[in-house]
C-alpha positions as CSV (number, residue, x, y, z in Angstrom):
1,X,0.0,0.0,0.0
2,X,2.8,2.4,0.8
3,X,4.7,2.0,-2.2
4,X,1.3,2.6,-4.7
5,X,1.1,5.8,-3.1
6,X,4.9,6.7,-3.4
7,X,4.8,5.6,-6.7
8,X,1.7,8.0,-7.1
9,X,2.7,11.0,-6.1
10,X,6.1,10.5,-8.0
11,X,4.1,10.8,-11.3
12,X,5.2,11.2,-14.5
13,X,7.0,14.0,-16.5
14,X,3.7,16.7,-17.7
15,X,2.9,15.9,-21.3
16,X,4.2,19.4,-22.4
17,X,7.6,18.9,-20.5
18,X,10.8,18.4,-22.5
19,X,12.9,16.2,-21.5
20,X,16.8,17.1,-19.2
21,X,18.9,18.1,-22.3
22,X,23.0,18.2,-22.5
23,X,23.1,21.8,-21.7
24,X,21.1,21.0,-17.9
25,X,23.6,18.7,-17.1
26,X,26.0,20.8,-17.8
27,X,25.1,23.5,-15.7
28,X,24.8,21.4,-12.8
29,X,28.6,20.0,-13.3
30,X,29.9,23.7,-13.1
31,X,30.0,24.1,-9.7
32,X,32.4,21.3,-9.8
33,X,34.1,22.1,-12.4
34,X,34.8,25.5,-10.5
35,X,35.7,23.5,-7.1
36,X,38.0,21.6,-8.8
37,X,39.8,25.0,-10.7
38,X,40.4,26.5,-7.5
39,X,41.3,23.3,-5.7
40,X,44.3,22.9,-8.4
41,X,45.3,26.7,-8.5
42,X,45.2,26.7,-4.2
43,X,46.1,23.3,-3.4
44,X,47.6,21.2,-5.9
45,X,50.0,23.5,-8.5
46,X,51.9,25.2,-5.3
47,X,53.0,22.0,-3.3
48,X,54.1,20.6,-6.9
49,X,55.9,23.4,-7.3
50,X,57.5,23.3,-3.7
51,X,58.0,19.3,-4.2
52,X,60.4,20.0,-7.6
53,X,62.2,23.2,-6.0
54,X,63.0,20.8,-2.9
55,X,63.9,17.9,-5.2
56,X,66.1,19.9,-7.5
57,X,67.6,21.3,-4.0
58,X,68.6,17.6,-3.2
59,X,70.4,17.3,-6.7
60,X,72.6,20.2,-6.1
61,X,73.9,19.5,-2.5
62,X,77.5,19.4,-2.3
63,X,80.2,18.2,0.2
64,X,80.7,21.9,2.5
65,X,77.5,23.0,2.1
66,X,75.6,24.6,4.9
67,X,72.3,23.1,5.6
68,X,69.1,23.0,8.0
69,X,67.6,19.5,8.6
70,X,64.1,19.2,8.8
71,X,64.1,18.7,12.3
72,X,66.3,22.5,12.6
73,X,69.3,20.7,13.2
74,X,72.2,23.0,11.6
75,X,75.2,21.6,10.2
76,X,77.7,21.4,7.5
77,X,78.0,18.3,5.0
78,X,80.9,16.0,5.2
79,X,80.1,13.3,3.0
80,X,77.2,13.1,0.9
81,X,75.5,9.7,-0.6
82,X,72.6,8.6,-3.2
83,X,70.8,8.0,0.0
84,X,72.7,9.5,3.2
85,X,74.3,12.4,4.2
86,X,77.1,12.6,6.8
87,X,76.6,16.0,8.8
88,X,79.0,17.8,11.3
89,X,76.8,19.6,13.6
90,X,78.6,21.1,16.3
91,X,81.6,18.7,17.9
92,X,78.9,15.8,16.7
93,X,78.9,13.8,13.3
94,X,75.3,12.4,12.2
95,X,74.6,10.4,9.7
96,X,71.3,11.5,8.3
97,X,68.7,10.1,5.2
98,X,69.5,13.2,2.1
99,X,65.8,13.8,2.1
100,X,65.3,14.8,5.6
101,X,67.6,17.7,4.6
102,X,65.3,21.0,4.8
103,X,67.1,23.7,2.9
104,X,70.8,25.0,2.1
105,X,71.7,28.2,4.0
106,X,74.0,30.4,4.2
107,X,77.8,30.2,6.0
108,X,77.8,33.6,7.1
109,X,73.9,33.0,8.8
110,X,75.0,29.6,10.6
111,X,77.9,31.3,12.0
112,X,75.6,34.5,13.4
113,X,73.0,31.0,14.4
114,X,75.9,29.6,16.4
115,X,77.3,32.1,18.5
116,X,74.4,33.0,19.8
């Protein structure tokens, strides 16, 4: 009994109605399409942007260099792998994974860091 009367009161299109045409649909799919525009300009474009400048970072580290881990630790690179980096970071030497390196800065700036 229920579903007769659902079924009623959904009804059929009027006989003059057209029926949804491309254009509808597409007007409803704007929105999205907008969502996704400003997700990619926002979101998306600048952290592929940051992820390259970090990567090509990576590629141009050099033995001497002055870095910042991503932990804050400062040091200066001793050795430097595929993988690993050997850091000298005070009196101490640490071993650390190349990618958890955080930026390249410079000499003149770690020196000021240190001596305060």
């Amino acid at each position: 009994m229920f579903f007769e009367s659902v079924a009623y009161a959904m009804g059929t299109p009027q006989a003059g109605a057209a029926p949804a045409s491309g254009s509808d649909m597409l007007v409803q799919f704007v929105p999205l399409i907008l969502m996704f525009v400003i997700f990619y300009f926002l979101l998306i474009r600048p952290q592929q942007k940051r992820a390259k400048a970090h990567k090509q970072m990576l590629s141009e580290l050099k033995r001497g260099d002055h870095i910042i881990t991503s932990s804050g630790l400062l040091g200066r690179i001793l050795e430097i792998s595929e993988e690993e980096a050997l850091i000298e970071c005070g009196e101490a030497k640490l071993r650390i994974s190349r990618g958890a390196i955080g930026g390249v800065i410079d000499p003149k700036a770690a020196a000021a860091e240190e001596k305060k």
